[in-house]
C-alpha positions in Angstrom: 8.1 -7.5 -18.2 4.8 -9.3 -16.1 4.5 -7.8 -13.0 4.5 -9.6 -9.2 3.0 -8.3 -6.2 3.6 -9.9 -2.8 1.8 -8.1 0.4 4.1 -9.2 2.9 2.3 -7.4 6.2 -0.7 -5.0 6.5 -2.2 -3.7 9.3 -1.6 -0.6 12.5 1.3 -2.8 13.6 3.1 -3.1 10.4 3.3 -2.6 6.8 5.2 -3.6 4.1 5.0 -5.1 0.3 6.9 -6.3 -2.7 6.6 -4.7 -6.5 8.7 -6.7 -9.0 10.0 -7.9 -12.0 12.6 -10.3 -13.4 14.7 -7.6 -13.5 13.8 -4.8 -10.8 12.5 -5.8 -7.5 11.6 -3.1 -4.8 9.9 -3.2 -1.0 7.5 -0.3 -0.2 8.0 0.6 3.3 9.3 -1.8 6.1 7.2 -1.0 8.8 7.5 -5.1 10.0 11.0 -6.5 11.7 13.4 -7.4 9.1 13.0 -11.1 9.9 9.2 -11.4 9.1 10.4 -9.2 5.8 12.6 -11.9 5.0 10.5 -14.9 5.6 7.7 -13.4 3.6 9.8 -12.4 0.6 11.0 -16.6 0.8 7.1 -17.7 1.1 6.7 -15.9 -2.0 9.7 -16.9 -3.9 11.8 -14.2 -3.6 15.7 -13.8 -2.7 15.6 -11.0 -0.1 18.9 -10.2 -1.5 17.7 -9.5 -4.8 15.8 -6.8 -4.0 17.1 -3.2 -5.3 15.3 -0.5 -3.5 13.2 0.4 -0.8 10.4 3.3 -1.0 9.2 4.9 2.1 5.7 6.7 2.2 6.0 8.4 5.0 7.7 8.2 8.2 5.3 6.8 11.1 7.1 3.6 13.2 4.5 1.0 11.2 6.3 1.9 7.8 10.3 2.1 8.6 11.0 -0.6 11.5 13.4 -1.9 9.6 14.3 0.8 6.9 18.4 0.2 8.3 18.5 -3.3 9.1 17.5 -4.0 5.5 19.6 -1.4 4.2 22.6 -2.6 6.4 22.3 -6.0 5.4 21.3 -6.1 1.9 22.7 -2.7 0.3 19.4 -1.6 -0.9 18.5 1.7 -2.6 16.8 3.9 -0.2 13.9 6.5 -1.6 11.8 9.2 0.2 10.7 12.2 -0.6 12.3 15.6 1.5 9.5 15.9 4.0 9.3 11.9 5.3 13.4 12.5 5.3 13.1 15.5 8.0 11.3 12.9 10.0 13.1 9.5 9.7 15.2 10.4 13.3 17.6 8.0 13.7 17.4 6.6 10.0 17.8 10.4 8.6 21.3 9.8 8.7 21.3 7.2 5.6 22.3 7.4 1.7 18.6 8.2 1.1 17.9 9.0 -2.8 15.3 11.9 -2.5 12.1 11.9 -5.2 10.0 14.7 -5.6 6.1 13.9 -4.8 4.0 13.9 -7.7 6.7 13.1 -10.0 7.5 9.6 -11.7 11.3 7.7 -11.2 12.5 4.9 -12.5 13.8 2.2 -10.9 15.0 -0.1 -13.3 12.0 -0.9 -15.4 9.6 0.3 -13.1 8.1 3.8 -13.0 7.2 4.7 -9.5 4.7 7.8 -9.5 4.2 8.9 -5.8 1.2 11.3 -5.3 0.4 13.6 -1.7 -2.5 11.7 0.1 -4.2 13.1 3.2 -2.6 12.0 6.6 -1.2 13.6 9.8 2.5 13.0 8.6 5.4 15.7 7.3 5.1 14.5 3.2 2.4 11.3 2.8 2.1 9.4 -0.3 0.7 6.8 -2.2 2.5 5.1 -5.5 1.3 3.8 -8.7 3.7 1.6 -10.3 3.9 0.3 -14.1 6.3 -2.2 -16.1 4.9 -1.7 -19.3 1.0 -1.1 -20.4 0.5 -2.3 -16.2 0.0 -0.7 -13.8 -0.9 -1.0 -9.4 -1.8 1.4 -7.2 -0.7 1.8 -3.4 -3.4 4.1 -1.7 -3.1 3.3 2.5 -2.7 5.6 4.8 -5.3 8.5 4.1 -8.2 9.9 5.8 -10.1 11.2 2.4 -10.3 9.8 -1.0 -9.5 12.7 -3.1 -9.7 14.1 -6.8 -6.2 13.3 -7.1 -6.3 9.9 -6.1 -8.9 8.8 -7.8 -6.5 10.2 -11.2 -4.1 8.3 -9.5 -5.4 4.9 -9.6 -8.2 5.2 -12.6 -5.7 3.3 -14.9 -4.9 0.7 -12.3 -5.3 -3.3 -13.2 -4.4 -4.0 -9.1 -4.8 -1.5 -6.3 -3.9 -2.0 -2.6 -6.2 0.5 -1.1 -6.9 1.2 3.0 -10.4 -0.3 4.3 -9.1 0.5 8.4 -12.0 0.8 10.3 -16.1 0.3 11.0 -17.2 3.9 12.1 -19.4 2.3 14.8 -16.4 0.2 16.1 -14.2 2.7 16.2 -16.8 5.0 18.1 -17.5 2.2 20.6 -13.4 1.6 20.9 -11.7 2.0 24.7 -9.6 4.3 22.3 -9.3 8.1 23.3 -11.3 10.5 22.0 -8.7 12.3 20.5 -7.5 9.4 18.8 -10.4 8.5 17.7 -10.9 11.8 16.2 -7.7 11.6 14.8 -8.2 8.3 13.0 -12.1 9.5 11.5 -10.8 12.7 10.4 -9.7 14.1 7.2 -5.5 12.9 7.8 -6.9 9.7 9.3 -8.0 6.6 7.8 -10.9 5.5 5.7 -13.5 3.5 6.9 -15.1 0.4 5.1 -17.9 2.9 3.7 -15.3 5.5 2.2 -12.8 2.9 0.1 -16.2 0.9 -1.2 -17.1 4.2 -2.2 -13.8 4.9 -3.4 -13.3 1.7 -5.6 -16.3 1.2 -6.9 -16.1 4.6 -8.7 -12.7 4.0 -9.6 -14.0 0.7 -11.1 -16.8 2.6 -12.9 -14.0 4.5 -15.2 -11.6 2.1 -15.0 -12.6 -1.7 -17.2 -8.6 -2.8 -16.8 -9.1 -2.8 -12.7 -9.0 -6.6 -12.1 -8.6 -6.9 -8.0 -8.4 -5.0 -4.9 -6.5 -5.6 -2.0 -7.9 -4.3 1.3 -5.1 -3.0 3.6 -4.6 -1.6 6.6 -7.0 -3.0 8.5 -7.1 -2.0 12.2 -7.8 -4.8 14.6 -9.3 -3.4 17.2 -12.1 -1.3 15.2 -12.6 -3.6 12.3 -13.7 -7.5 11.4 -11.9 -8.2 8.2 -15.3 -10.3 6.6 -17.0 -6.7 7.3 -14.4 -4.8 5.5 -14.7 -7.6 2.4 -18.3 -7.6 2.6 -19.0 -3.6 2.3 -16.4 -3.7 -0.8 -18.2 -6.7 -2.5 -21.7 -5.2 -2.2 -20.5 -1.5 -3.8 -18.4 -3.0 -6.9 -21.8 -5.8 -7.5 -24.6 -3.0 -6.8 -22.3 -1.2 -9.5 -21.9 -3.6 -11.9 -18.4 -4.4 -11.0 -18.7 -7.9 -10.3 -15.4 -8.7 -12.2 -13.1 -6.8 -9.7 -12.1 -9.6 -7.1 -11.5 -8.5 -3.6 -8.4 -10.0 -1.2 -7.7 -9.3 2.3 -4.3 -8.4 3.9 -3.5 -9.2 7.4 -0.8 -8.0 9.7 0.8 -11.4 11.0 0.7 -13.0 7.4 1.2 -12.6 3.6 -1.6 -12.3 1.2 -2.4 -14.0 -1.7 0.3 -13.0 -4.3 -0.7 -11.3 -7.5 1.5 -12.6 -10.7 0.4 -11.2 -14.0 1.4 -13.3 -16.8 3.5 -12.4 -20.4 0.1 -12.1 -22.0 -1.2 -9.5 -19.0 -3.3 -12.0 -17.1 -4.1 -12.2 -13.8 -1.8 -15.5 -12.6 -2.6 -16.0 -9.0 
């Protein structure tokens, strides 16, 4: 069944998106008040109380805000792996359904695939999830692009991949040096420069990847036309002019993704 994909919040003060069919419907992470998770799922035409599950990728505050509020309220299906679990506090205590990284569930008619990615957390994944011959790709939250990964995501027709920072930004930041250390470093984030580089390979072994969304953009050390620009220029100068590139933002939904019964791109 066509596949919908609704990026409700992205950014360092929140994250959270919709993956869904007619019949399955599922949030990854809910790292924005349950309020703005709400009114975003309405925007985009979606009952909040349809939806059946909720995956977590790992278990920093910008991911599961609002993990028991949605739960409480709607009765949603919680998912994590055993790692993120030791580290939920407060929310550890909840009828979570474990998965086991690097190995596909089902959740109705979606197959959710999460795979270990890079970052100073207990368990951190991406997903790629596919209804049928499609397929998306959930890659935020890392601080390399590796082998793995780019497996991951090579058969992707949408990916939502991080683009956080500008290197110089970042080194120019009031930040500390430890953080910024933190955030350049190999369980950090990637710049601009590394998910170009990232994406336009991916793009160069990959014909069915249609459009990107940049995610996880950090305010303080990036300009969001910066971020767009670096990925435009590496997918052209590779002869990937076809991929389209969307921003997210952290205070507003992005433009939803609807792929028809034919397997078109229905924006």
């Amino acid at each position: 069944m066509a596949l919908e994909l609704s990026i409700i919040a992205s950014g360092s003060t929140g994250n959270c998106l919709y993956v869904g069919t007619e019949q399955t419907r599922v949030l990854i992470d809910a790292g924005i008040s349950g309020r703005r998770i709400v009114q975003g799922l309405e925007e985009a035409g979606i009952d909040p109380a349809s939806i059946q599950a909720l995956c977590v990728s790992h278990e920093h505050a910008d991911h599961i805000q609002s993990v028991g509020v949605l739960h409480r309220r709607f009765g949603m299906d919680l998912f994590t792996n055993r790692g993120t679990l030791e580290g939920l506090g407060e929310h550890k205590v909840l009828p979570w359904n474990l998965f086991s990284t690097g190995h596909a569930f089902g959740i109705g008619d979606l197959v959710i695939e999460p795979f270990s990615v890079s970052h100073d957390a207990r368990e951190p994944v991406g997903f790629t999830i596919t209804s049928g011959a499609t397929r998306i790709g959930i890659a935020t939250d890392l601080g390399v692009a590796t082998h793995l990964i780019r497996e991951r995501l090579k058969q992707c027709r949408v990916i939502v991949c991080e683009s956080n920072h500008d290197p110089l930004l970042l080194r120019n930041s009031q930040r500390p040096w430890h953080t910024k250390k933190r955030i350049a470093g190999r369980q950090g984030h990637l710049s601009n420069e590394a998910a170009a580089e990232l994406i336009s390979g991916v793009a160069g072994e990959n014909d069915r990847l249609e459009r990107v969304y940049l995610a996880h953009l950090s305010a303080e050390c990036n300009r969001p036309e910066q971020a767009a620009k670096h990925m435009r220029r590496a997918l052209d100068d590779a002869g990937h002019s076809r991929v389209a590139v969307e921003l997210t933002a952290p205070d507003r939904p992005a433009r939803v993704w609807r792929e028809d019964e034919t397997g078109r791109d229905r924006d």
